[in-house]
MARMIKOL-728517 format. One record per residue: z, y, x of N, C-alpha, C, O in turn. Coordinates in steps of 0.05 Angstrom, whole numbers, plus 32768, in hexadecimal, padded with zeros to 4 digits. Each point is the difference from the previous one (the first is absolute). Layout:
REM residues N
ZYXZYXZYXZYX/...
END
This chain:
REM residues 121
80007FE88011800080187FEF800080198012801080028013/7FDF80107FE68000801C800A8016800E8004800E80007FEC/7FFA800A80268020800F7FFF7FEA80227FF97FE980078006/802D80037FEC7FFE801B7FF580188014800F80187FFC8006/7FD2801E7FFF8011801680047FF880187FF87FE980047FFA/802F801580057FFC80127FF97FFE8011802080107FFC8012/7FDC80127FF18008801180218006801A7FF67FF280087FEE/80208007801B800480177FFB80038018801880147FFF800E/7FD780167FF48008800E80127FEF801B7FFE7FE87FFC7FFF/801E801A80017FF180197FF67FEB8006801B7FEB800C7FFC/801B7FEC80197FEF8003801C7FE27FEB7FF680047FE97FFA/7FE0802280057FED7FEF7FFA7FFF7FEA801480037FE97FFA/7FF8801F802080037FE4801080147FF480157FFF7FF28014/8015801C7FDB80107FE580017FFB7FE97FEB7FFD7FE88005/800480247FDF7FF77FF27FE97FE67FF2800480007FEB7FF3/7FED801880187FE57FEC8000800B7FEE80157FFE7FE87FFF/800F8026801780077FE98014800D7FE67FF27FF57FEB7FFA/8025801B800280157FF07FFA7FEF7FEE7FE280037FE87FFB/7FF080267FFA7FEF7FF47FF37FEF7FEB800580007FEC7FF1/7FF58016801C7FE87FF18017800C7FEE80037FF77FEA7FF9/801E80188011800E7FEB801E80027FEA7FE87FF87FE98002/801580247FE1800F7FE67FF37FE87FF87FF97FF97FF08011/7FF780117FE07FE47FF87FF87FF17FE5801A7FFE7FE87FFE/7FFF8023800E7FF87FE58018800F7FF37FFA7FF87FEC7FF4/80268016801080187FE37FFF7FFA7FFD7FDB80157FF97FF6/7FDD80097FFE80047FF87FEC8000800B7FE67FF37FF87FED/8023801F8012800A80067FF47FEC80187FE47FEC800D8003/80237FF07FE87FE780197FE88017800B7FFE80157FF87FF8/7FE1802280158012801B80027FF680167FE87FEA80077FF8/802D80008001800180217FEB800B800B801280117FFD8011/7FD6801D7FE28013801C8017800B80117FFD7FFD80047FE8/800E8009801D801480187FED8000801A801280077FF88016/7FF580257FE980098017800C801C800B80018009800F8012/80037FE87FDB801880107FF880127FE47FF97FFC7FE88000/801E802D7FF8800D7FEB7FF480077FF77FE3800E7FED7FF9/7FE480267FF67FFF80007FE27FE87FEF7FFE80027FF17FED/7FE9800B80217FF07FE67FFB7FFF7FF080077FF17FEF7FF7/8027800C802780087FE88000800B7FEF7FEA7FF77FEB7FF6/801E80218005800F7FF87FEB7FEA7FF87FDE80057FF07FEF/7FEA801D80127FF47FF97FE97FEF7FDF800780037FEB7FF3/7FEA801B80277FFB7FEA800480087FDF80087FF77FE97FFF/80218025800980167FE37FF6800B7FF87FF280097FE98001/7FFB802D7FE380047FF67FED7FEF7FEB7FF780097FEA7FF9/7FDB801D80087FEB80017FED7FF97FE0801D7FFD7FEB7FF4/8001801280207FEE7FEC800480187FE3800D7FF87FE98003/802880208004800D7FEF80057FFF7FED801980027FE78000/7FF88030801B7FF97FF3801B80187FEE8011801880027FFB/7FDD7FF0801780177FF780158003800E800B800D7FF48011/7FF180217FF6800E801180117FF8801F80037FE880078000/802B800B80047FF9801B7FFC7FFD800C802280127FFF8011/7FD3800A7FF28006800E80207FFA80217FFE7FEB800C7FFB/80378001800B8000801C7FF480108014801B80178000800A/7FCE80127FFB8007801A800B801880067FF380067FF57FEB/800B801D8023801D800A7FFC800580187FF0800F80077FEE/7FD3800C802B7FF9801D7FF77FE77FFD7FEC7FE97FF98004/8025800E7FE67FE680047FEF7FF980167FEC801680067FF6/7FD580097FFE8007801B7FF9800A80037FF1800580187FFD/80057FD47FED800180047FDE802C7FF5800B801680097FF8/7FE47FE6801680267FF680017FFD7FF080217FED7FF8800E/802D80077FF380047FE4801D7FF57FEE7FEA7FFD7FFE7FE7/7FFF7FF480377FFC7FE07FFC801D7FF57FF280037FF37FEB/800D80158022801B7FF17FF6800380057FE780057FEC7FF3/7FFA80317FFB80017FFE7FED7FF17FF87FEA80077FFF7FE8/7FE17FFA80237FE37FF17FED801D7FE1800580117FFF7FEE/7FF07FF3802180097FED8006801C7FF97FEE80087FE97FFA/80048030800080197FFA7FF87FF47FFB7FE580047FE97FF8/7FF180247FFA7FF680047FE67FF97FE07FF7800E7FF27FF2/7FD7800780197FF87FE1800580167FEB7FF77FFE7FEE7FF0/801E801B802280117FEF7FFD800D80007FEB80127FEF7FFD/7FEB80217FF28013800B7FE27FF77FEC7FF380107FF17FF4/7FCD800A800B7FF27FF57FEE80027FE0800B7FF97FF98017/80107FF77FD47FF77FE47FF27FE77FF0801080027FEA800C/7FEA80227FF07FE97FF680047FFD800180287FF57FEF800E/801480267FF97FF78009801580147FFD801A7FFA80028018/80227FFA7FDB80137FFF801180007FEC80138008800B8015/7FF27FD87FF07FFC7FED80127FEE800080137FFF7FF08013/7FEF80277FE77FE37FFD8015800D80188019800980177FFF/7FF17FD0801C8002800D80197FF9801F800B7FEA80097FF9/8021800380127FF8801A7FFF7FFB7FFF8021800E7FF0800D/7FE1802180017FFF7FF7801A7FF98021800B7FE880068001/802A800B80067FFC802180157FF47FFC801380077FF28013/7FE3801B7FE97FEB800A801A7FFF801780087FEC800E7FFA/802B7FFE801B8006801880047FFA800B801680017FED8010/7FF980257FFD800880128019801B80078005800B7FFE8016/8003800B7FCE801B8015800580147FEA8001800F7FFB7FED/7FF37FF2803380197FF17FFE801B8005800D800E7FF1800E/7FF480277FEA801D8010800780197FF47FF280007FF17FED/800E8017801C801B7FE87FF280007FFC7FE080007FED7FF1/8000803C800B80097FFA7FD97FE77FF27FF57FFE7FF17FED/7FEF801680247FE77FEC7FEF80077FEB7FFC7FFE7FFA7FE8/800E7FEF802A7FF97FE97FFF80207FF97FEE7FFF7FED7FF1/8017801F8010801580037FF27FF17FFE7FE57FFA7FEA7FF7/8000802B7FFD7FF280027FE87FEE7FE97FF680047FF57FEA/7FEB800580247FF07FE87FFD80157FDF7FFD7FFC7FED7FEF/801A8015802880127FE67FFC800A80057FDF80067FEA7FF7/7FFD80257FFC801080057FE77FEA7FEF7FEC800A7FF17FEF/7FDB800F80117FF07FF37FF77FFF7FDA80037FF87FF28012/801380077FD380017FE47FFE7FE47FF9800F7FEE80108005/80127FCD80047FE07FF67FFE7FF0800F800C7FE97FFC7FF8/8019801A80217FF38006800D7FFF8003801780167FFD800B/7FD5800980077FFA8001801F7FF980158003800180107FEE/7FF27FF880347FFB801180067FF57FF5801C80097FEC800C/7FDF80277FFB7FE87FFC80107FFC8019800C7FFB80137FF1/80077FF1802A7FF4801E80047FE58005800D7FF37FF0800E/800380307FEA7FED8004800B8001800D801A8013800E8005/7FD87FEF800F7FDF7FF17FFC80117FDA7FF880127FF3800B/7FDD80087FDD80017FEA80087FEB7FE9800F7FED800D800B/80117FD87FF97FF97FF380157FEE7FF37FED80077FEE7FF1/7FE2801B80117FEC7FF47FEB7FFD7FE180017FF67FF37FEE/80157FFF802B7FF77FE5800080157FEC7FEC7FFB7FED7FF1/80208024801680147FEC7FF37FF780107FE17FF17FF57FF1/8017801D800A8002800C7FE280087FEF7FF080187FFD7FFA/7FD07FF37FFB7FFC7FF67FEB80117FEC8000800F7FFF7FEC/7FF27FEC802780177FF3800B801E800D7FF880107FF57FF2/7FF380248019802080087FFC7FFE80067FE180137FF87FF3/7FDE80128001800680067FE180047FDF7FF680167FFA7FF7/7FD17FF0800B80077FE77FFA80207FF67FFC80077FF27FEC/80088016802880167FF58000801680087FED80157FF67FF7/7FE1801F8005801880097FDF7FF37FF27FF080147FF97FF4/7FE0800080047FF87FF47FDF80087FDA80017FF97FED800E/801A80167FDC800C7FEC7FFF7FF17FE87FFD800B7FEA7FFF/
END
């Protein structure tokens, strides 16, 4: 079976990258700019795993993330930070997030897809 993801990141190529990478390993990716359509498109398509910029224009990542978690439908699926800003409160902030990881950027195009792989149960 196809593993599903949502990629989320307001930077275009990072988003086609991180995009890309999962696509070869497999994966049918949705993409999202923000975090109000992340959240819609996981409602709406129910991926294995969410890969979400932190900085984004509409909210953090964390708070798209926390929201996710309120909801029923959406709360179990892996959440995986693909950040630059890994300064302490970032990653503080991010540990507060059930069910999730974190990945920083640049990341290492070879493993990627590999390191997201490993969150999804």
């Amino acid at each position: 079976m196809t593993k599903r993801a949502v990629v989320v990141d307001d930077n275009a190529n990072n988003l086609m990258l991180e995009k890309d990478l999962l696509e070869v390993a497999g994966f049918e990716i949705f993409v999202a700019e923000n975090g109000s359509d992340a959240i819609a498109i996981a409602r709406k398509e129910k991926p294995d795993i969410i890969v979400m910029d932190v900085r984004l224009p509409d909210m953090r990542g964390t708070e798209a993330a926390r929201i996710l978690r309120q909801d029923q439908e959406t709360r179990d699926i892996p959440i995986v930070f693909v950040t630059a800003s890994v300064m302490a409160e970032g990653k503080e902030e991010i540990k507060t997030i059930t069910d999730s990881g974190f990945i920083g950027k640049p990341i290492n195009t070879r493993t990627f897809a590999a390191e997201i792989s490993q969150f999804i149960k």
